[in-house]
KOLKE-177170 format. One record per residue (C-alpha): residue in one letter; residue number from 1; x, y, z. Coordinates in steps of 0.2 Angstrom, whole numbers, plus 5000, padded with zeros to 4 digits. Layout:
// KOLKE-177170
A|NUM|X|Y|Z
...
// end
This chain:
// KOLKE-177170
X|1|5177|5369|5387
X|2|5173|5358|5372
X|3|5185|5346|5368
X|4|5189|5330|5356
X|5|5186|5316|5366
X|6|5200|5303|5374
X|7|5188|5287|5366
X|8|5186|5292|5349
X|9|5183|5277|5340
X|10|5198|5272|5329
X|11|5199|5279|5311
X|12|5191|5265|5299
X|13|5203|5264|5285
X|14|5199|5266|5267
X|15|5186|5257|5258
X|16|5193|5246|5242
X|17|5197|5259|5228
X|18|5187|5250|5216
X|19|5172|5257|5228
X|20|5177|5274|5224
X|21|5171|5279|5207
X|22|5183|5289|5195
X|23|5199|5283|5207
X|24|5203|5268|5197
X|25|5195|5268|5180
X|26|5210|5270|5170
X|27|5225|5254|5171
X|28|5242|5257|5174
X|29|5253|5261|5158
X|30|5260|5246|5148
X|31|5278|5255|5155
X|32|5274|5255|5172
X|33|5272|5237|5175
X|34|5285|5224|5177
X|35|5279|5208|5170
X|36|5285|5195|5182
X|37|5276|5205|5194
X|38|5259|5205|5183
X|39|5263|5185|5183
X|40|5263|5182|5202
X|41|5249|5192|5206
X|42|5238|5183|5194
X|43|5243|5167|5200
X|44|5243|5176|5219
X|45|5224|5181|5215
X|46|5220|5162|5208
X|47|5222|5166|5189
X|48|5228|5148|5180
X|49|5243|5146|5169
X|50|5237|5136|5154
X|51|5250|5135|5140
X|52|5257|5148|5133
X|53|5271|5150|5120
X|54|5287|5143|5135
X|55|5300|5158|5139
X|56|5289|5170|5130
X|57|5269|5174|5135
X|58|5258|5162|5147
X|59|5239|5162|5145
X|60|5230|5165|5158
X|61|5211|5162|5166
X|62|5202|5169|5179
X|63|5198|5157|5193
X|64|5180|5154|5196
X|65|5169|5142|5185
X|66|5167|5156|5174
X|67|5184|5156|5169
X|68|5185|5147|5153
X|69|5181|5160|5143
X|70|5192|5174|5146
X|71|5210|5175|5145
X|72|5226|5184|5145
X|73|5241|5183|5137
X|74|5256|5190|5147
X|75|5273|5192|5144
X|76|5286|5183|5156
X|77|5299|5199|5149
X|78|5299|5214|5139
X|79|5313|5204|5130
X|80|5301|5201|5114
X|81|5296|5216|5103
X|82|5278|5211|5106
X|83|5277|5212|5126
X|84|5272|5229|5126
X|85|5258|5228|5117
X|86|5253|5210|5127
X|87|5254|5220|5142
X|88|5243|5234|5137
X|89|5229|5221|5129
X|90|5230|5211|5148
X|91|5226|5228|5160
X|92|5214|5235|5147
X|93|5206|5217|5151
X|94|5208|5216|5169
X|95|5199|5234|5170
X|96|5186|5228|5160
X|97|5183|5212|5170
X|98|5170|5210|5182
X|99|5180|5199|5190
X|100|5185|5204|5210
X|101|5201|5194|5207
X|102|5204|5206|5193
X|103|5203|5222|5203
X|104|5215|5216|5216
X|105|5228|5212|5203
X|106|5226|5231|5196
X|107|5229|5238|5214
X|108|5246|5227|5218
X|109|5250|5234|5202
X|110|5245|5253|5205
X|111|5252|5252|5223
X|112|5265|5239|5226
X|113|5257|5234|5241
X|114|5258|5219|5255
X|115|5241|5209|5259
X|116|5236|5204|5274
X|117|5222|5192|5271
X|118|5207|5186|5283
X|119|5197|5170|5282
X|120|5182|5167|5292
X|121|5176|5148|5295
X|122|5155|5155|5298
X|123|5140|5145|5297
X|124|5129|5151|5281
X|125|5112|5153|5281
X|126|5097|5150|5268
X|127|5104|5147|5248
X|128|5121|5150|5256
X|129|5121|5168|5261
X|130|5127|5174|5278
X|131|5118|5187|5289
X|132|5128|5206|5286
X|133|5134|5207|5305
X|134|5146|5191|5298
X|135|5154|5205|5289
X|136|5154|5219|5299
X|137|5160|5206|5312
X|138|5176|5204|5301
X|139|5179|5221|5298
X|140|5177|5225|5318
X|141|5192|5212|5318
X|142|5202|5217|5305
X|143|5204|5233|5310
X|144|5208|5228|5327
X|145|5223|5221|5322
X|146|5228|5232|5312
X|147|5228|5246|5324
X|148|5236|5232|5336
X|149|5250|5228|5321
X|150|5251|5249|5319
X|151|5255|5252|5338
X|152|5267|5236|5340
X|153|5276|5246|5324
X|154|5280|5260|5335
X|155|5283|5252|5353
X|156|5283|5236|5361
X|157|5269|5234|5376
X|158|5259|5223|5384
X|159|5245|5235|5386
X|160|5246|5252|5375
X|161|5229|5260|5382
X|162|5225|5276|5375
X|163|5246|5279|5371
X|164|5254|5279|5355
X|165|5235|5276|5346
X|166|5230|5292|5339
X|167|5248|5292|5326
X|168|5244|5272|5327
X|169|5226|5276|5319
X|170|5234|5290|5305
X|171|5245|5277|5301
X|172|5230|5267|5294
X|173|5224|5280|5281
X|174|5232|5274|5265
X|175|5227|5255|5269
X|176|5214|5249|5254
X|177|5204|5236|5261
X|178|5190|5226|5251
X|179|5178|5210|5257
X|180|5175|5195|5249
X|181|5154|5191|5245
X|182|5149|5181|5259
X|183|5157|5190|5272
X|184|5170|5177|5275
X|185|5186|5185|5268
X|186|5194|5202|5269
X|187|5210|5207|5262
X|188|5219|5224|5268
X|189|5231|5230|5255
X|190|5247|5240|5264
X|191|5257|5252|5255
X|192|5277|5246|5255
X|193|5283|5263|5255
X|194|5273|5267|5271
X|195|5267|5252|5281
X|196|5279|5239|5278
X|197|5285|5240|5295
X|198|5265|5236|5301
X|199|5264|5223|5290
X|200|5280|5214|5295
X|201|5275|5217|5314
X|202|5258|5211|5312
X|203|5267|5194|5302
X|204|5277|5192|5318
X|205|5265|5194|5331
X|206|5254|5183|5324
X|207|5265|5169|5325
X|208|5272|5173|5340
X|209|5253|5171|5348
X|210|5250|5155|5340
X|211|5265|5149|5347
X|212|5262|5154|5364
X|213|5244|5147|5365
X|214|5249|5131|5361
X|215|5263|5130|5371
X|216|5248|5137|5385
X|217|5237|5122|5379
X|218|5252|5110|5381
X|219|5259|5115|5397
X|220|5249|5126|5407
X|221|5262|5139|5407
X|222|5260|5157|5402
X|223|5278|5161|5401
X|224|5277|5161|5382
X|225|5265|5176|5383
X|226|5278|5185|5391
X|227|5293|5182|5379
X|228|5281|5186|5364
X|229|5277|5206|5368
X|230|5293|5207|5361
X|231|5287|5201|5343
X|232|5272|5212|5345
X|233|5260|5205|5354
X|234|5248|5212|5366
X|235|5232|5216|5374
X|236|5224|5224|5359
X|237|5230|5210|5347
X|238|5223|5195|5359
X|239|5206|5206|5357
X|240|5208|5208|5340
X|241|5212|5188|5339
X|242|5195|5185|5349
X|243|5184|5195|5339
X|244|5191|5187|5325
X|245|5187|5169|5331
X|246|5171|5171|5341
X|247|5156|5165|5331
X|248|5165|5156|5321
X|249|5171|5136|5319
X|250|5190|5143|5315
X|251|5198|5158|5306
X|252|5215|5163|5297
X|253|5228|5176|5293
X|254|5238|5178|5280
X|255|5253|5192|5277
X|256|5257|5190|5256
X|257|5271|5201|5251
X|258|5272|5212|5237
X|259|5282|5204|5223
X|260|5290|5222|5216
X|261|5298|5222|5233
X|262|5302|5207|5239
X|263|5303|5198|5256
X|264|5308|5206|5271
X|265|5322|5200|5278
X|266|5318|5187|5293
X|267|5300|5184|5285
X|268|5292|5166|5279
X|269|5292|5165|5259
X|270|5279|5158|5258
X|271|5270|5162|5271
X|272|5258|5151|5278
X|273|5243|5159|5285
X|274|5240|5156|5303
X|275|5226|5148|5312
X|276|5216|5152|5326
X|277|5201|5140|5334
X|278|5185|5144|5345
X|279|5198|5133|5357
X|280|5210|5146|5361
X|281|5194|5157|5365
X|282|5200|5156|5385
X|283|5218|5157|5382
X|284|5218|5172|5372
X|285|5205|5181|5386
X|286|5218|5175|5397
X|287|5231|5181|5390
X|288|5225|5201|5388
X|289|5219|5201|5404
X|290|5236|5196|5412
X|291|5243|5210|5399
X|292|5231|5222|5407
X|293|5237|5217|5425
X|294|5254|5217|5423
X|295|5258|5233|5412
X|296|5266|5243|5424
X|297|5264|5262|5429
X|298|5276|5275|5421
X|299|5282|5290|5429
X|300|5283|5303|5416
X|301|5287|5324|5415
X|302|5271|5330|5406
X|303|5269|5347|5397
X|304|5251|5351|5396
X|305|5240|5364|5392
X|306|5224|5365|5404
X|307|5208|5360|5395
X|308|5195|5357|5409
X|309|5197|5360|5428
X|310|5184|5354|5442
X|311|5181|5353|5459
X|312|5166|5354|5471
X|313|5169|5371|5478
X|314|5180|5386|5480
X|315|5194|5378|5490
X|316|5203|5361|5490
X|317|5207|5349|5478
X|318|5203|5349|5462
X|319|5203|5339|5444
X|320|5214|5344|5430
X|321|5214|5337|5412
X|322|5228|5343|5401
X|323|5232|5342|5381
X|324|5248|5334|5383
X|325|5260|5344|5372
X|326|5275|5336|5377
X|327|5281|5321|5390
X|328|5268|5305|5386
X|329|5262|5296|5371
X|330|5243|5300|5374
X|331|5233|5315|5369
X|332|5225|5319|5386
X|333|5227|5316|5405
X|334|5217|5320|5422
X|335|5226|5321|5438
X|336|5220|5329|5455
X|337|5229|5342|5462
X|338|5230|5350|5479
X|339|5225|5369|5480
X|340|5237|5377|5476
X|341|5242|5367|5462
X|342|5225|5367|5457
X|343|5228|5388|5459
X|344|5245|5388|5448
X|345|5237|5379|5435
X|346|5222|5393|5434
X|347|5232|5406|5431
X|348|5242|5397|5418
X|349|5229|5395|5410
X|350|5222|5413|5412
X|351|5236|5419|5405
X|352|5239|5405|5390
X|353|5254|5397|5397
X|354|5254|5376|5397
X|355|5260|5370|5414
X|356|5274|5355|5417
X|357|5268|5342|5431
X|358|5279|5324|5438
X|359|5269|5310|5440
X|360|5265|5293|5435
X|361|5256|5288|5422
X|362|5243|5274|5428
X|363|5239|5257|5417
X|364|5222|5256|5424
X|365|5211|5267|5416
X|366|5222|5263|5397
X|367|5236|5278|5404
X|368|5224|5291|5406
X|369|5228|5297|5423
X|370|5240|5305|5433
X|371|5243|5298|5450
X|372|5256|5307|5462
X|373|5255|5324|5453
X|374|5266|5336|5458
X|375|5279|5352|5453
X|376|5266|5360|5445
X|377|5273|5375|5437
X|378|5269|5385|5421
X|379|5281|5384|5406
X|380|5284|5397|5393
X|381|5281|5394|5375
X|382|5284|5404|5359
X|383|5271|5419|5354
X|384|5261|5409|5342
X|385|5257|5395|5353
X|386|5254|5408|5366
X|387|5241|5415|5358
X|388|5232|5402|5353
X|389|5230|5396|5370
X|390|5221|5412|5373
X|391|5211|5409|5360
X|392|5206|5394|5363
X|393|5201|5400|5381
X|394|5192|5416|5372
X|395|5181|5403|5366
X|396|5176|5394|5383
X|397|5177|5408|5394
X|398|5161|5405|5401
X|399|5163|5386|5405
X|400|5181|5391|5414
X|401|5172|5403|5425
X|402|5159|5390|5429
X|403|5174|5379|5433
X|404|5185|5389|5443
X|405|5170|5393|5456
X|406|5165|5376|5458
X|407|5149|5366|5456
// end
């Protein structure tokens, strides 16, 4: 029976959407931006205040060398009859400006958004270009932890494993991200509405790390490891943390919040980007692997349909792998049942019926097993599920046949 599969490789989230033609060709409207918020990102993104009429526009210039010679003028209120018309001549600039500085201003504007940032300390190569692994290195990093900040949103854990990742992973869709030449920097920009929560977890767990590895590096002690899962830190973001830092001579992480909304409450303002170093290499492996170790089994009541069943002949034990519909945050589990366990759930299946099992959910393996199934029995469900359980096994009728009279 054919089957997504349990490792599917996390959803990358969406490229920068200046790198989508036709998305972001037009600016916001004049009436649609709040000025002061137009202010700080320019001087967020490294745009320079110089001069400017005081209490009523400020000029500004891109960063860069280049600079010099382009500027805006940009009203500190909509208190003077001529700040609409300022704000209109400044984003009709910005989206004519080659500048990447520019674009990034346009898309805290178009989506109030909070950035989480991503230096990367690398060694360049000939006329100071980088090889382009440096930058696929970075975004293998980045998107680690975010997935790592995404799960940590939802639960707390030392070791999450396949559970929670697949809503985890959806919850990534609406980040923009967009890379810096070189290689060397990466900002991901998080919608407020939706992935606040993400961003504040990830701001927290960061911190939470670095204060745990020094105190590793100061005492010996791994207590603070322990302490800190509760602020989000786990397995996944140590490995996240590792890829981040390997190859490197040191790297950072910023969290920026979105002026339109503000700080979150219990947050830094500002907020200083952390620092990791090749030196807490060993601490950090040590620390997700003591996070693997010690993540404790779960005994769980699963609701599953049957989706593949195994065994080496036409009697004894068998293997099981259910959909779990209901009971456990993962999308699949296999478990070995006894024969007639392995019997009730054929003929649930036969007959399009999902089965409910006890058990406990096994760490090792990332909570993909079943250990100590049993109370197998088969569970109603309405017509329309019903039915497209039959279908489904309509469609793998042959493989089912093949699996129920043994290899």
């Amino acid at each position: 029976m054919t089957h997504r599969p349990i490792d599917e490789p996390v959803r990358p989230v969406r490229p920068h959407p200046v790198e989508t033609p036709g998305l972001w060709d037009q600016p916001p409207r004049p009436d649609q931006v709040d000025p002061a918020v137009l202010g700080a990102l320019l001087h967020r993104h490294g745009w320079q205040r110089r001069g400017g009429a005081p209490g009523r526009y400020g000029r500004w210039t891109p960063p860069g060398p280049g600079g010099s010679g382009t500027s805006l003028l940009v009203p500190e209120s909509r208190a003077f009859p001529d700040s609409e018309d300022l704000l209109g001549e400044a984003l009709v600039a910005l989206s004519r400006s080659g500048s990447p500085s520019a674009r990034d201003v346009l898309v805290g504007l178009a989506v109030p958004s909070d950035e989480i940032r991503w230096w990367r300390d690398v060694p360049t190569g000939p006329v100071g270009v980088s090889p382009w692994t440096v930058e696929e290195q970075l975004r293998t990093a980045a998107r680690q932890m975010l997935l790592a900040g995404a799960l940590a949103s939802r639960a707390r854990a030392g070791y999450y494993g396949a559970r929670h990742r697949r809503p985890a992973a959806a919850s990534l869709e609406n980040v923009l991200v967009g890379a810096a030449p070189g290689g060397r920097q990466l900002t991901a920009f998080v919608p407020v509405a939706t992935g606040r929560p993400l961003a504040v977890r990830l701001h927290q767990a960061l911190y939470a790390a670095r204060e745990a590895i020094d105190y590793k590096r100061a005492t010996g002690g791994m207590d603070a490891f322990d302490g800190a899962v509760e602020a989000g830190v786990s397995h996944e973001l140590t490995e996240a943390l590792a890829a981040l830092v390997r190859g490197t001579e040191g790297a950072r992480i910023a969290v920026e919040w979105a002026p339109a909304a503000g700080v979150p409450e219990g947050c830094a303002t500002p907020a200083e980007p952390v620092e990791f170093s090749p030196g807490d290499l060993p601490v950090l492996r040590e620390a997700g692997a003591r996070y693997l170790r010690e993540e404790p089994s779960v005994p769980v009541r699963i609701t599953g349909a049957v989706v593949r069943m195994r065994r080496s002949g036409p009697r004894g034990d068998g293997t099981v792998r259910l959909r779990v519909i209901a009971g456990a945050e993962v999308p699949h589990v296999r478990m070995t049942l006894d024969e007639e366990a392995y019997r009730i759930a054929g003929h649930a299946h036969l007959v399009g019926l999902p089965v409910r099992v006890h058990g406990r959910l096994e760490s090792r393996g990332g909570f993909r097993r079943l250990t100590g199934a049993s109370g197998v029995a088969p569970v109603q469900v309405d017509e329309a599920e019903r039915d497209r359980l039959m279908k489904s096994l309509q469609e793998n009728l042959d493989f089912f046949e093949e699996a129920c009279s043994g290899d």
